[in-house]
Steps between C-alpha positions, in 0.01 A plus 500: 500500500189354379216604805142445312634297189322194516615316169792516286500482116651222349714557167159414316327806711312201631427612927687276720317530859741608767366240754367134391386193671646196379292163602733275318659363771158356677345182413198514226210478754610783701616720205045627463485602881865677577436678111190632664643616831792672284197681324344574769837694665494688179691338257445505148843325390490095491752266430441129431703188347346180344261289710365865705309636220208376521468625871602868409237486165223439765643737760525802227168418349296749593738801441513678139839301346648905451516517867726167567869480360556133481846325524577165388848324576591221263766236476713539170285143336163470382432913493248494159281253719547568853390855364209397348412327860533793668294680254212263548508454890566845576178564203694787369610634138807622601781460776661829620854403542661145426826435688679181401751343753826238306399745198567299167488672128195279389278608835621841425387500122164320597446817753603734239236357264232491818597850546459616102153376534394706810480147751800650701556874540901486625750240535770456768735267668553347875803398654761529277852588598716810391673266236163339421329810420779629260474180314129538489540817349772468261415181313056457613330877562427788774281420739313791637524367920728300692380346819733383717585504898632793566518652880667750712762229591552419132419772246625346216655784337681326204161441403327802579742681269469260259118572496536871503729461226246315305174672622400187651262506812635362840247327667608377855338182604596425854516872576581473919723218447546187729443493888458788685594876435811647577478738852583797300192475236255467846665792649476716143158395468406606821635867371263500246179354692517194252536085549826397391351332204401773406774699556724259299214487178516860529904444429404281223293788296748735559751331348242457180410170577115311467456247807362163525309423814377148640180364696459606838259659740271761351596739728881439404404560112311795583824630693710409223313719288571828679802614410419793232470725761838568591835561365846368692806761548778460324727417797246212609573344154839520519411319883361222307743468195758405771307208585621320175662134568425505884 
């Protein structure tokens, strides 16, 4: 159980933040104002992808760089400069973790070189399947976080053991999965005095996961935030393991 951890180490003892925000889905002139609102809930985790930066750099600016971990998803082309972009727009010496999505060997060595000369601090992956990620790391390197949807409905866990096997961080992205909760998580959370978001993030830590969280109402990040504060029974996660493939 993991009640008041917050972050996770990655294999480079670099702290992975349980809980992030990730704005890369939004378009660049609303990345600045939902940043700010995810801020503002309490987060200090940010995740952007090329085109947002510049939005997040001037949502951020006024907090000491220590107290922001910044992630930035790339596409597997163009890394050395689409680095140096984000560098510049986000006016920062350094990005915090780099994940790259259709990871190729060159984008991986460029990274590696980024990373030997402090610009990135840890280097993952996004999206890959079981097969994928063995191929990544037999024949290109070990990335230190996989991000990938992963939800009670499908835990992935080829690739979870895969990752533990490795000492590679899960990072769910699409944590509740798609349309609306299963009966059975409302009726746990309602045990435990919780949302069922939170209720199924919750699930997520427990199983040693970080989380990825989207834009939405203040109120709703702020919610999605309290879930250190409780621990779920044994017999509740065996509740939701059964949800698998339904």
């Amino acid at each position: 159980m993991r009640k008041n951890l917050v972050s996770i180490a990655l294999h480079n003892e670099v702290p992975l933040p349980l809980i992030s925000f990730d704005a890369g889905a939004l378009p660049p002139d609303a990345v600045a104002g939902s940043v700010r609102q995810a801020l503002a809930a309490g987060y200090r985790a940010i995740g952007v992808r090329p085109s947002g930066e510049s939005g997040a750099g001037e949502a951020i600016r006024d907090l000491p760089r220590e107290d922001v971990f910044i992630t930035l998803t790339l596409p597997g082309t163009g890394t050395a400069d689409a680095l140096a972009s984000a560098l510049r727009m986000l006016d920062t010496d350094r990005i915090d973790l780099v994940l790259l999505e259709r990871p190729t060997a060159q984008a991986w060595r460029e990274l590696t070189r980024a990373q030997a000369e402090a610009q990135v601090r840890a280097l993952g992956v996004a999206g890959l399947t079981a097969d994928g990620l063995r191929d990544f790391i037999d024949t290109i390197g070990l990335p230190a976080v996989h991000r990938l949807e992963l939800h009670p409905r499908e835990p992935r866990a080829e690739l979870r053991a895969l990752h533990s096997r490795h000492g590679i961080v899960t990072v769910a992205a699409d944590p509740l999965g798609p349309g609306d909760l299963p009966a059975v998580l409302r009726g746990l959370a309602a045990k435990y005095g919780k949302s069922p978001a939170q209720l199924v993030l919750r699930w997520q830590l427990e199983l040693g996961h970080a989380v990825v969280v989207g834009p939405g109402p203040r109120t709703l990040l702020a919610e999605q935030l309290g879930v250190f504060d409780f621990e779920l029974a044994d017999d509740d996660l065996a509740v939701i393991a059964e949800l698998e493939g339904t």
